[in-house]
Backbone as numpy.savetxt, mean C-alpha at the origin, in Angstrom:
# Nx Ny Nz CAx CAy CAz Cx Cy Cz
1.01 -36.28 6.22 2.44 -36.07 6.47 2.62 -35.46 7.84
3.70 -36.07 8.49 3.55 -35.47 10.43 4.59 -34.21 9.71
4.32 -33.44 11.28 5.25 -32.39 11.08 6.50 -32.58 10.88
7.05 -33.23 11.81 8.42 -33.75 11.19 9.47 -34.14 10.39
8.31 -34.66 9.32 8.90 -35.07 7.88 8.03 -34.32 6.96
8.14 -32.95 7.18 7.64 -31.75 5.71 9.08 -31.00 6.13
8.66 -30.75 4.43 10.18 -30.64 3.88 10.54 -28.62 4.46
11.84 -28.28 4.58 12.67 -27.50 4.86 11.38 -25.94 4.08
11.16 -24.78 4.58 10.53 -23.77 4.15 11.10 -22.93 3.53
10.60 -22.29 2.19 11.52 -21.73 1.66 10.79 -20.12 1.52
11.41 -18.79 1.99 10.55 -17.69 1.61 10.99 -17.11 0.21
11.16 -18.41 -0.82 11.44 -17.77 -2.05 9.88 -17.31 -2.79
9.66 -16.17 -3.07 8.19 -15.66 -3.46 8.13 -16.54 -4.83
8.37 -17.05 -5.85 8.24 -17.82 -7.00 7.59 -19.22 -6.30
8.20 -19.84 -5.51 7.96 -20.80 -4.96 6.42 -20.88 -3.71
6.31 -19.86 -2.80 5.19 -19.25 -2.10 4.37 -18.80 -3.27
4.16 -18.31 -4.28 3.52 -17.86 -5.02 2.94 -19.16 -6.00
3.24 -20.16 -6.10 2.78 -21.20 -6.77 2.01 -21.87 -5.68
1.86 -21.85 -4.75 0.83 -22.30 -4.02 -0.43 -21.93 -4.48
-0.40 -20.52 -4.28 -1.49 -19.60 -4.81 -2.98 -20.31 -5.44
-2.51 -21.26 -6.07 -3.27 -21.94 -6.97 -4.16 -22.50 -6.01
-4.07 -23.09 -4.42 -4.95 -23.52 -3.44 -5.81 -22.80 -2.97
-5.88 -21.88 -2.97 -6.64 -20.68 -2.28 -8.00 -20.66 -2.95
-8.99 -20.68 -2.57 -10.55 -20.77 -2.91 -10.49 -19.25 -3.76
-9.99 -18.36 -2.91 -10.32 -16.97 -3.51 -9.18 -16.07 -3.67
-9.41 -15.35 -5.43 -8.19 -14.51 -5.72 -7.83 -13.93 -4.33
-6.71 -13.39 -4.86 -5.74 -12.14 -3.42 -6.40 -11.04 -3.68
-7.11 -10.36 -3.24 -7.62 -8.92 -4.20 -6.64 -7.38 -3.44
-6.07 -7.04 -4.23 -5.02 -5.90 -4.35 -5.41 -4.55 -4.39
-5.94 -3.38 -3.66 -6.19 -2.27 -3.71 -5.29 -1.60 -3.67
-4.81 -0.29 -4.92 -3.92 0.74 -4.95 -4.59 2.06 -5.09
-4.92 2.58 -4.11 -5.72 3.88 -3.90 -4.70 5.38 -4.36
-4.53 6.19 -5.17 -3.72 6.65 -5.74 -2.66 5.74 -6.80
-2.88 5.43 -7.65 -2.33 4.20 -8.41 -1.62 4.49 -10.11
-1.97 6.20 -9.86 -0.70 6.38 -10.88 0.96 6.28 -11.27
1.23 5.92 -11.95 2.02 4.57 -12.97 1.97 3.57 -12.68
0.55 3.01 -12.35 0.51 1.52 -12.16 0.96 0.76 -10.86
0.73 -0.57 -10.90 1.32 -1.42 -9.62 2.32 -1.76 -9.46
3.04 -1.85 -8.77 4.71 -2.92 -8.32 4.51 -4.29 -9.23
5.48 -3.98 -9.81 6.07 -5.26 -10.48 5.90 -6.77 -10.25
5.92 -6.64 -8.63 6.37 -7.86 -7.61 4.38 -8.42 -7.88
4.08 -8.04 -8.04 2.48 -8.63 -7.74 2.58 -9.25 -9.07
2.50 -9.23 -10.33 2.27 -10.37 -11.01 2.55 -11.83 -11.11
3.77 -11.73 -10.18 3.72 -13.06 -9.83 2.45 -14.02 -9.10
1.38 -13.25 -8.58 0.60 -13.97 -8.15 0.14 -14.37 -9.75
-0.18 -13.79 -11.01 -0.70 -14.73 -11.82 -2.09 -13.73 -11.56
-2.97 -15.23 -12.15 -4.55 -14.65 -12.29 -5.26 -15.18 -10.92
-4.22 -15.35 -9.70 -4.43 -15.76 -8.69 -4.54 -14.45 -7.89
-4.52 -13.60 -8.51 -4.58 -11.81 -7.71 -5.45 -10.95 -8.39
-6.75 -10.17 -8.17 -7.10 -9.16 -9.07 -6.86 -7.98 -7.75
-5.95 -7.09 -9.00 -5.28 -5.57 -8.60 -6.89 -4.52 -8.83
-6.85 -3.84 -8.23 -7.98 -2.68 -8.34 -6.86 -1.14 -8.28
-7.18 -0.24 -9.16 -6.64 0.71 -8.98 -7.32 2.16 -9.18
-7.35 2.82 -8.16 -8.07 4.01 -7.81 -7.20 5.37 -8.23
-7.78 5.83 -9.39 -7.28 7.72 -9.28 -8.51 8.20 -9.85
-8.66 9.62 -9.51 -9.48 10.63 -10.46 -9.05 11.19 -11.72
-7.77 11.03 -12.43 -7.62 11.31 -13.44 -8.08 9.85 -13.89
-9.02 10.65 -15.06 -9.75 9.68 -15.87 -8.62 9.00 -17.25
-7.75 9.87 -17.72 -6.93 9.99 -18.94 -5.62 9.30 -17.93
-5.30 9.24 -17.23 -4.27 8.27 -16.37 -5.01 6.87 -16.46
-6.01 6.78 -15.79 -6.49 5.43 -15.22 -6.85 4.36 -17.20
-6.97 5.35 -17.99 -6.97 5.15 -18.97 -5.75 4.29 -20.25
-4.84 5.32 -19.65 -3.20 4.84 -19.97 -2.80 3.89 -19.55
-3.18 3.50 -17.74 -3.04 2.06 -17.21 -3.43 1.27 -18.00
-4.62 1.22 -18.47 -5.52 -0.10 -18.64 -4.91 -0.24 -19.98
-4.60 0.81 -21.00 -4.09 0.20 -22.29 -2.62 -0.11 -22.64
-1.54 0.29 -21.33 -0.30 -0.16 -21.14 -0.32 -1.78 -20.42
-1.18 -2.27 -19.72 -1.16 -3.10 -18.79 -0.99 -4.27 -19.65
-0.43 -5.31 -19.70 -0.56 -6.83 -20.33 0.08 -8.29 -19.32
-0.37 -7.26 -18.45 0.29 -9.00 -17.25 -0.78 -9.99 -17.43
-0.49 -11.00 -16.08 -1.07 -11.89 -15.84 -2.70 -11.65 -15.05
-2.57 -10.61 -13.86 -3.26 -10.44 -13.59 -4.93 -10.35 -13.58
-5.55 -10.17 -13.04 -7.21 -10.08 -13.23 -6.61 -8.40 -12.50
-7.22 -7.12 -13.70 -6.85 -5.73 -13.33 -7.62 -4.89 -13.61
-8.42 -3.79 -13.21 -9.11 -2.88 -13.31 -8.17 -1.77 -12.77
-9.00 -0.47 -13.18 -8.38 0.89 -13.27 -10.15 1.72 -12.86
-9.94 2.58 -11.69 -11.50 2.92 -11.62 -10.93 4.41 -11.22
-11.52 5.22 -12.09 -11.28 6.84 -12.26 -12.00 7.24 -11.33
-11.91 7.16 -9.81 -13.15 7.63 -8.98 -11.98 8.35 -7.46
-12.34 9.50 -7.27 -11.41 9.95 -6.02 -12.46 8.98 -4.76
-11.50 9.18 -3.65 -11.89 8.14 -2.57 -11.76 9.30 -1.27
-12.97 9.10 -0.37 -12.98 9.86 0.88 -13.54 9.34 1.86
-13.69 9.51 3.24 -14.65 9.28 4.07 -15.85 9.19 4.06
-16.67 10.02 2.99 -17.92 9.87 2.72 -18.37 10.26 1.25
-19.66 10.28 0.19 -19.67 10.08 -0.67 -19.83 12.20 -0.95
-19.34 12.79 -1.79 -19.47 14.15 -1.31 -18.77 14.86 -2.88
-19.02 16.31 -3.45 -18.00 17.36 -4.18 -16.82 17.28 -2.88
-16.22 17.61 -3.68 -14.77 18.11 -3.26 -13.44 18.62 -4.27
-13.16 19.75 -3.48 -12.10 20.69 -4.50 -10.86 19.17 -4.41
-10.07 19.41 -5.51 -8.96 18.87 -5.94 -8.16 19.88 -6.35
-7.05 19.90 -5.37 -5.85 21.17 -5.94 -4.82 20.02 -6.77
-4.89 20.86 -7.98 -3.75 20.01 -8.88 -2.78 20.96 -8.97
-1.41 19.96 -9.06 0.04 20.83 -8.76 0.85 20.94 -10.28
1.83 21.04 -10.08 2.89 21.46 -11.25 3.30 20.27 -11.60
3.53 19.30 -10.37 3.98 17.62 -10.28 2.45 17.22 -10.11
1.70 16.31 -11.04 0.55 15.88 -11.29 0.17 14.91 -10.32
1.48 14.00 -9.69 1.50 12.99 -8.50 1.47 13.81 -7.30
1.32 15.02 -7.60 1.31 15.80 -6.06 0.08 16.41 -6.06
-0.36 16.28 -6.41 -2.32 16.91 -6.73 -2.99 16.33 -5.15
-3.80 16.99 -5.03 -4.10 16.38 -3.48 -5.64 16.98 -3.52
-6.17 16.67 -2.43 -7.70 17.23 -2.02 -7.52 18.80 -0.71
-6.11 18.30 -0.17 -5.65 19.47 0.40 -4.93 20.15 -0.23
-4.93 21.67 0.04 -4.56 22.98 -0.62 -2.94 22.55 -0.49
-1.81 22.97 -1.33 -0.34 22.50 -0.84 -0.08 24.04 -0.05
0.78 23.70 0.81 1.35 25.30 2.01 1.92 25.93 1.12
1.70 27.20 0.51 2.56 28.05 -0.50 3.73 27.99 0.48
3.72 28.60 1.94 4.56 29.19 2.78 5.74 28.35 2.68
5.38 27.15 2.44 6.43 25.61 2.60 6.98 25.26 1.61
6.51 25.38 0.14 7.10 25.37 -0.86 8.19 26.53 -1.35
7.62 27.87 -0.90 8.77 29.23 -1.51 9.85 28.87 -0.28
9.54 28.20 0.96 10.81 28.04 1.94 11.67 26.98 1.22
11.21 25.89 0.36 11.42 24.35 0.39 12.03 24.40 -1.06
13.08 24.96 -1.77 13.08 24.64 -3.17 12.38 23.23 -3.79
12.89 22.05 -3.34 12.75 21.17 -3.89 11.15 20.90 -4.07
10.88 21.00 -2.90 8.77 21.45 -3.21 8.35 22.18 -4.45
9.01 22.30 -4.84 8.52 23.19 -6.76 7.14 22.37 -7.20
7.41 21.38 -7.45 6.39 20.33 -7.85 5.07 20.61 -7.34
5.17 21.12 -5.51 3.91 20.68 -5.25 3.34 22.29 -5.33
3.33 22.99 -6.03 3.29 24.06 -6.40 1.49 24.12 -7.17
0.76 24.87 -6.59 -0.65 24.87 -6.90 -0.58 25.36 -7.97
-1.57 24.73 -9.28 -1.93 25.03 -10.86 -3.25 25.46 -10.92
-3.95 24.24 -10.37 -5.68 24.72 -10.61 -6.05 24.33 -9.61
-7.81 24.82 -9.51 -8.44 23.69 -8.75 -9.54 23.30 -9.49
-10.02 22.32 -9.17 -11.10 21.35 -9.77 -12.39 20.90 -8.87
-13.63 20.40 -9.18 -14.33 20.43 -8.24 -14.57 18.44 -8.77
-14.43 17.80 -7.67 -14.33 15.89 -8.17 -15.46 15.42 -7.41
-15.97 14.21 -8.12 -16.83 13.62 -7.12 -16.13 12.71 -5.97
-16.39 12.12 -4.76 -15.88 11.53 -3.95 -16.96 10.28 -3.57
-16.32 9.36 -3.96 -17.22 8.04 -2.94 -16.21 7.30 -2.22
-16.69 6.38 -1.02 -16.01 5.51 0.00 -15.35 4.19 -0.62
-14.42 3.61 -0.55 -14.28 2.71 -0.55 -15.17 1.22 -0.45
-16.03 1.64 0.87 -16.85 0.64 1.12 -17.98 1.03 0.12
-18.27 1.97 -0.11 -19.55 2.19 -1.32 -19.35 1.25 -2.68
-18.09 1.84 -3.09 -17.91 0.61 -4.54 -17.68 -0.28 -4.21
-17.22 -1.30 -3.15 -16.53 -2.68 -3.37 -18.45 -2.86 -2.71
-19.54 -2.71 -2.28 -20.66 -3.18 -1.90 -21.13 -3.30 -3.07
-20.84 -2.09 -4.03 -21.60 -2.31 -5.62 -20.67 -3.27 -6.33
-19.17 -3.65 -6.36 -18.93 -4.45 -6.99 -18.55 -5.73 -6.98
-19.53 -6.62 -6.51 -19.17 -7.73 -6.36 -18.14 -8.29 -5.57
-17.07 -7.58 -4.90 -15.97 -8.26 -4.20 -16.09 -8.11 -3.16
-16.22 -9.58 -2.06 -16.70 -9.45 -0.94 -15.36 -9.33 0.04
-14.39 -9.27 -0.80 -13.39 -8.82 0.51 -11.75 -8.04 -0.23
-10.97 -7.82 0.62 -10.03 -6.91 0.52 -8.81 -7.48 0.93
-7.28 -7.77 0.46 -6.95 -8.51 1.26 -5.31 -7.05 1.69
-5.22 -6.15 0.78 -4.26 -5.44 1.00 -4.45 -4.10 -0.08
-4.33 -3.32 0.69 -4.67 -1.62 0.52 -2.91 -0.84 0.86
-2.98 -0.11 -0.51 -1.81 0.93 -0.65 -2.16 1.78 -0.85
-2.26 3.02 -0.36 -2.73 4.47 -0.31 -1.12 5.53 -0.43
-2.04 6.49 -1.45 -0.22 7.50 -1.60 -1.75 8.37 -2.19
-1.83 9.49 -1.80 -2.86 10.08 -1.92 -2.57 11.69 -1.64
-1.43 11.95 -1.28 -0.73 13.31 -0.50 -1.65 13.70 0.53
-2.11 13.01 1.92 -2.58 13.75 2.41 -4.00 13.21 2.85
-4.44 12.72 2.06 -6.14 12.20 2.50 -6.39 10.93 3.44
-5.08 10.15 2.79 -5.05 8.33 3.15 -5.99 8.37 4.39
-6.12 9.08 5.63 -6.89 8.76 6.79 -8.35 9.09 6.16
-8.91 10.27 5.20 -10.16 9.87 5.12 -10.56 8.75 4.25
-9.95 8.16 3.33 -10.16 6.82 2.83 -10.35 5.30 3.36
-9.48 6.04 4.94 -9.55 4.70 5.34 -11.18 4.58 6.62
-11.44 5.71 6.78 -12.29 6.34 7.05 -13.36 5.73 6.68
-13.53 6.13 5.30 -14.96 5.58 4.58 -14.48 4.35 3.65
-13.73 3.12 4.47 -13.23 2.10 4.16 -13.53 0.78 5.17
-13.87 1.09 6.44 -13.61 0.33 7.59 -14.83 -0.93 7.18
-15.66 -1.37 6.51 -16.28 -2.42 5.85 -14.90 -3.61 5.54
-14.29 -2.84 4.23 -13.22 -3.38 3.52 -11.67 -3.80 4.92
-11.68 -2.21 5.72 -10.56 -3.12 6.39 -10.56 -4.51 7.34
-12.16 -4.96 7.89 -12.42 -6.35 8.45 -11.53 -7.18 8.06
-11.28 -7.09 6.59 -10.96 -8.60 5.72 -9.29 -8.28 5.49
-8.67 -6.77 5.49 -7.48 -6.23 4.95 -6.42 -7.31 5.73
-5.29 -7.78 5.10 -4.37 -8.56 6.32 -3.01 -7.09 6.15
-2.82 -6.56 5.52 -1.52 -5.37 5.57 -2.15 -4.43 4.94
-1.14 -3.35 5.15 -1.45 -2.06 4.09 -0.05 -1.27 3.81
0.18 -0.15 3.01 1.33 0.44 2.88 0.95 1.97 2.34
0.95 2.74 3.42 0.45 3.97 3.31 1.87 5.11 3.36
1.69 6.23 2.37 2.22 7.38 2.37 2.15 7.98 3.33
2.95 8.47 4.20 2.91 9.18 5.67 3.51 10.35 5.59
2.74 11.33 6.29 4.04 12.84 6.46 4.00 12.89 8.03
4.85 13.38 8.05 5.34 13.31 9.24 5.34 14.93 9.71
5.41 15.47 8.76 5.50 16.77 8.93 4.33 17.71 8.05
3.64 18.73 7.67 2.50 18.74 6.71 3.19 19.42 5.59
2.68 19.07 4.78 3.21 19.53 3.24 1.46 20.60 2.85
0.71 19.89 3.21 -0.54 20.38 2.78 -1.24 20.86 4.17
-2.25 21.64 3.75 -2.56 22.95 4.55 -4.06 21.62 4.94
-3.95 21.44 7.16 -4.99 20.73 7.37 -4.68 19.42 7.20
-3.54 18.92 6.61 -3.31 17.45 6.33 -3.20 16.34 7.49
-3.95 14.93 7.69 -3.62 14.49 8.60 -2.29 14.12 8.82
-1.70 13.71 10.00 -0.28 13.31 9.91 -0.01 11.75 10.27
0.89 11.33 10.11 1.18 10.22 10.90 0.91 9.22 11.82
0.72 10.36 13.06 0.43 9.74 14.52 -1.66 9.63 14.31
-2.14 10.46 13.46 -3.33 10.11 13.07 -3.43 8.83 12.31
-2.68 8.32 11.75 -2.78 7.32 10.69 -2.43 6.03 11.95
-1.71 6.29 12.57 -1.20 5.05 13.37 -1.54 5.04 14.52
-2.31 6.10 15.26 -3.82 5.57 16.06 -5.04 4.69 15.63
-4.95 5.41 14.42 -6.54 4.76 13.79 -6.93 3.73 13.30
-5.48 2.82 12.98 -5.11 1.44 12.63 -4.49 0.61 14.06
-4.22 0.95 14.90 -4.03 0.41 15.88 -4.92 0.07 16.59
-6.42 0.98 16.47 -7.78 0.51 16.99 -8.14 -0.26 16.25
-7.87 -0.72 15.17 -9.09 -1.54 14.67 -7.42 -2.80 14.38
-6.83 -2.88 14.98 -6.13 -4.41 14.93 -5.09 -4.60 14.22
-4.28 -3.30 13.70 -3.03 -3.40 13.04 -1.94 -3.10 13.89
-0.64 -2.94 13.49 0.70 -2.83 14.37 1.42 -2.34 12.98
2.29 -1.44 13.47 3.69 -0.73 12.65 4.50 -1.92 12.15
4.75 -1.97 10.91 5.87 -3.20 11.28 7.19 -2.44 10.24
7.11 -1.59 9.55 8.40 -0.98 9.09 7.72 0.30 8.19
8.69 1.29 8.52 9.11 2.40 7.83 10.16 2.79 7.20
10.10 2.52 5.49 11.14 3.22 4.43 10.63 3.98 4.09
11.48 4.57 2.93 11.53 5.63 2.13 11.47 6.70 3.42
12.08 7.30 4.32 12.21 8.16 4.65 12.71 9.73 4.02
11.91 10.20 3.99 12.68 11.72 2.70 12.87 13.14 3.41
13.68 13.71 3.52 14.14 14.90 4.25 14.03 15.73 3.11
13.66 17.15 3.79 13.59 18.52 3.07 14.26 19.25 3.69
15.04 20.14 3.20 15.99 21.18 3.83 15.45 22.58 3.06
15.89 23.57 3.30 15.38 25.19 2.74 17.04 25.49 1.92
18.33 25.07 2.04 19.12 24.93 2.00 19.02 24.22 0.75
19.60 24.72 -0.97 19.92 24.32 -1.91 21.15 23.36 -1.82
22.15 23.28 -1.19 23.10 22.23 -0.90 22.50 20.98 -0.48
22.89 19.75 -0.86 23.03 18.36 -0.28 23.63 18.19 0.73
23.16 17.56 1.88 23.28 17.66 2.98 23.37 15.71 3.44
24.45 15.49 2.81 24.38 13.66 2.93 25.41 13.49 3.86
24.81 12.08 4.72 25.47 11.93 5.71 26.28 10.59 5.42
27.18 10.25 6.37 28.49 8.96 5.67 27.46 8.15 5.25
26.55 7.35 6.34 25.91 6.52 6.51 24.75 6.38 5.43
24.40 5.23 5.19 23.45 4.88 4.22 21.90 4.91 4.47
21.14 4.82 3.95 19.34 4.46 4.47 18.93 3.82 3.20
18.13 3.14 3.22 17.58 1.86 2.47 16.04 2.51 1.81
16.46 2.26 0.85 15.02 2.68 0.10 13.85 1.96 -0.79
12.68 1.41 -0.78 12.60 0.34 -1.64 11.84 0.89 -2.39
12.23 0.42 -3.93 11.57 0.65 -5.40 11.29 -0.96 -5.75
9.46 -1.24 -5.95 9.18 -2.43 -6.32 9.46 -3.45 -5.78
9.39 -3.37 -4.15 10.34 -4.49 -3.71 11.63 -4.87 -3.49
12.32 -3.96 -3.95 13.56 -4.21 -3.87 14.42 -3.00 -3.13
15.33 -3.23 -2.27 16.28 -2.98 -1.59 17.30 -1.79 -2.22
17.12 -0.67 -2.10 18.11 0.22 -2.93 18.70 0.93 -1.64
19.92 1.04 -1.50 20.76 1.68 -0.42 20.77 3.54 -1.04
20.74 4.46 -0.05 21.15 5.77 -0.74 21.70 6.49 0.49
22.09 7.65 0.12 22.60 8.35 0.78 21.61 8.94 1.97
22.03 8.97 3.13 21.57 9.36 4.30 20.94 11.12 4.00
20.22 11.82 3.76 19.96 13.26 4.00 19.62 13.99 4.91
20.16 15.01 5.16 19.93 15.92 5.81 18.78 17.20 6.40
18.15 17.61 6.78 17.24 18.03 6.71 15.75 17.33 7.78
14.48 18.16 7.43 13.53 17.50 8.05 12.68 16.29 7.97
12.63 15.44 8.51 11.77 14.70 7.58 10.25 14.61 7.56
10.05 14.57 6.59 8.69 14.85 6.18 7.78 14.10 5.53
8.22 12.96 4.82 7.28 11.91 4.69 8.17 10.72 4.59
7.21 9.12 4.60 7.87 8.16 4.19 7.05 6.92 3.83
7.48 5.66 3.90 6.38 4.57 3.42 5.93 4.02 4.64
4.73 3.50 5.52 4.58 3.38 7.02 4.05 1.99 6.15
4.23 0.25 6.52 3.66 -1.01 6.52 3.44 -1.14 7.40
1.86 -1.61 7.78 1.20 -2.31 8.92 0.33 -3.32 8.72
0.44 -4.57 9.19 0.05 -6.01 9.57 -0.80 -6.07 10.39
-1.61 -6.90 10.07 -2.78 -7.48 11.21 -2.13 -8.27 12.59
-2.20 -7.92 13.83 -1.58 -8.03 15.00 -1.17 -9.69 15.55
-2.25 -10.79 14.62 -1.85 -11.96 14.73 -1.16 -12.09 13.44
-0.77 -11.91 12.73 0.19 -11.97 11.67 1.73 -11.52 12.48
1.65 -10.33 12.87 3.20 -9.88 13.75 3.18 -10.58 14.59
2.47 -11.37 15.57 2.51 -11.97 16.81 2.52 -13.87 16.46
2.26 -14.04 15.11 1.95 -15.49 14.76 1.58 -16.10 15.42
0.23 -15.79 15.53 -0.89 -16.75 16.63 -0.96 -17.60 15.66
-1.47 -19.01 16.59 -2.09 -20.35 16.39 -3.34 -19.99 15.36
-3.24 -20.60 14.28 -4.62 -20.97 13.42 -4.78 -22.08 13.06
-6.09 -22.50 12.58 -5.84 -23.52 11.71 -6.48 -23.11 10.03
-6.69 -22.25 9.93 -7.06 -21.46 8.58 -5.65 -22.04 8.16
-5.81 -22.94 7.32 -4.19 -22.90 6.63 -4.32 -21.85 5.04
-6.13 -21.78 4.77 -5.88 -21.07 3.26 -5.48 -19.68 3.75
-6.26 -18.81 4.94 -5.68 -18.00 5.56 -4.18 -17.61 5.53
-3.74 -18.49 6.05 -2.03 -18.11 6.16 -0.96 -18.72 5.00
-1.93 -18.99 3.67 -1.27 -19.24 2.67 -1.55 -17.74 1.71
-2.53 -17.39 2.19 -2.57 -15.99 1.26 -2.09 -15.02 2.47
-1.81 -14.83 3.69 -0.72 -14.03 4.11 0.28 -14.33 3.77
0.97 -15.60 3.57 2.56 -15.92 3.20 2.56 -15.23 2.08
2.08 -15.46 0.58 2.02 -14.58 -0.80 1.93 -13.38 -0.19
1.49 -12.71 0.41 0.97 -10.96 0.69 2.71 -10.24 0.98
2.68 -11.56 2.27 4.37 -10.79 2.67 5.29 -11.24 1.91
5.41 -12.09 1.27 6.38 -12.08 0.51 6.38 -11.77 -0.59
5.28 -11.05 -0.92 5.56 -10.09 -2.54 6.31 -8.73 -1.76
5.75 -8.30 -0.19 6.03 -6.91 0.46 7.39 -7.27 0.75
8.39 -8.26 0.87 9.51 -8.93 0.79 9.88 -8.65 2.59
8.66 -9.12 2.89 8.84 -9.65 4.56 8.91 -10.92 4.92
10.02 -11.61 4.74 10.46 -12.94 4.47 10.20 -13.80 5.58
10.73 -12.94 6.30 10.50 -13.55 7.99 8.85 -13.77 8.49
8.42 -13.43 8.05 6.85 -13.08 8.32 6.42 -14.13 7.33
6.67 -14.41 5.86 6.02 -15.05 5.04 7.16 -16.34 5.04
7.53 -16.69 5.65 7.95 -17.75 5.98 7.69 -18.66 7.34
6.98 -18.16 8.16 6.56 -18.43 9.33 5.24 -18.78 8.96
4.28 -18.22 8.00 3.19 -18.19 7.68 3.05 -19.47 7.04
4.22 -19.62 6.14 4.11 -21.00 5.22 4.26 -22.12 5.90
4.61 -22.08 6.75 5.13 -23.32 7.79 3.78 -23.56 8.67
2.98 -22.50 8.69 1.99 -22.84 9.83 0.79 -23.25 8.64
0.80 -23.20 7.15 -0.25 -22.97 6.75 0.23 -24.88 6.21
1.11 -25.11 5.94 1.56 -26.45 5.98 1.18 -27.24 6.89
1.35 -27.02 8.18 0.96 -27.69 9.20 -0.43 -27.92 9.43
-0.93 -27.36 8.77 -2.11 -27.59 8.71 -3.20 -27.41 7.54
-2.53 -28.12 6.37 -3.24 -27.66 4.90 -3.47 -29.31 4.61
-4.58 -29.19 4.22 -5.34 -30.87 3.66 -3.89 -31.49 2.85
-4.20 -32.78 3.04 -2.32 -33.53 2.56 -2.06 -33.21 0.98
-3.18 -33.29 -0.48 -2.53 -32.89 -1.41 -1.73 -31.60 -1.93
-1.93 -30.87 -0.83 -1.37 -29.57 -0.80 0.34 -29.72 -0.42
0.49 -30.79 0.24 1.98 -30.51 0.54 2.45 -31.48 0.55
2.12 -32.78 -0.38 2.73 -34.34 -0.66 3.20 -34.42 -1.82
């Protein structure tokens, strides 16, 4: 079929997602901090995706696996993740999703009402292995997208990950911008260290402000927040901001260089358009068309 006469591109993910079925090899899905489970939006790949999901609570990763009944190919692996294989204290908080490997700032929480949560309970002593350590022991020779929410560590994971990021095409990491935890990397660490090895910024939501100030502090204007993919408008806040969601793409993906990998840019089109980067996974589908063996698109 010439280029000319293939039909109109559509970035509807139901439709990109039934391709799926061409691809030699599942999508494989890493959620590094992965308590309550994955985004919704990924089962649409089917058994055309296996999800991996990383926490140290053993009795969480547990609850996943016996709540779970999608489509998916899914594991749950109770193992904390670091730069290298090592003990390490785990401060667990009042809010159990705020548990971190860094100590939380008392100083920042008695200033911060709303910080209650991250309020230190215990500490614990966890084992730590790399990323690249288990995926060498388990059979999966590649990675295609990594989500880290970790309060705080995400740079040493990615750290003792750089095997796995060769193959990564995006990621969607928890960012502070400001430190919540005592020693925590920040931001501009996270988005040096991916910019060397071949990624680019391509959007920041969930932006979240903290004020010391018990009043709401909302501004006319709106900011966009996404839950599961989807688009939720909220009120603008006031205050500092201090963390948010940072997505970054592999630099020929933002730049849409020439390939002829068409299976390549049929499993980036699925990637971005489950992340509901339409524009991106619609450009992808068009190039992976243009060049995908003819029963694929006759």
């Amino acid at each position: 079929m010439s280029n000319e006469s293939k039909p109109l591109i559509s970035d509807n993910l139901p439709i990109i997602a039934a391709l799926a079925k061409y691809l030699d090899e599942s999508i494989v899905i890493v959620d590094v901090g992965c308590r309550w489970g994955f985004a919704d939006a990924w089962s649409v790949l089917g058994s055309h995706a296996t999800l991996i999901g990383f926490d140290p609570d053993a009795a969480e990763c547990e609850r996943l696996k016996n709540s779970y009944h999608g489509p998916c190919n899914i594991q749950f692996v109770d193992r904390g993740l670091g730069p290298y294989p090592c003990k390490k204290t785990l401060f667990l908080t009042k809010e159990p999703a705020c548990s971190s490997l860094y100590e939380p700032d008392s100083s920042l929480i008695n200033f911060i009402p709303v910080l209650a949560g991250v309020e230190l309970v215990k500490e614990i002593e966890i084992e730590l292995t790399t990323l690249d350590s288990w995926f060498s022991s388990s059979g999966i020779n590649h990675v295609d997208f990594i989500k880290l929410d970790t309060q705080g560590s995400e740079l040493g994971i990615l750290e003792g990950g750089e095997t796995c990021l060769s193959s990564v095409r995006a990621l969607q990491i928890e960012v502070e911008f400001n430190p919540i935890y005592v020693g925590q990397p920040l931001f501009g660490d996270i988005d040096a260290f991916l910019r060397k090895r071949g990624f680019v910024l391509w959007r920041l939501t969930d932006l979240c402000h903290y004020s010391h100030s018990p009043k709401k502090s909302a501004f006319k204007y709106k900011d966009v927040q996404f839950f599961d993919g989807r688009a939720v408008p909220v009120s603008a806040q006031g205050g500092q901001l201090f963390w948010g969601e940072a997505y970054y793409v592999r630099q020929e993906i933002a730049f849409m260089e020439e390939t002829q990998n068409w299976q390549g840019c049929l499993r980036d089109a699925n990637i971005m358009s489950v992340l509901g980067f339409h524009d991106l996974a619609s450009s992808l589908l068009q190039q992976a068309l243009n060049h995908a063996r003819l029963n694929v698109v006759s």
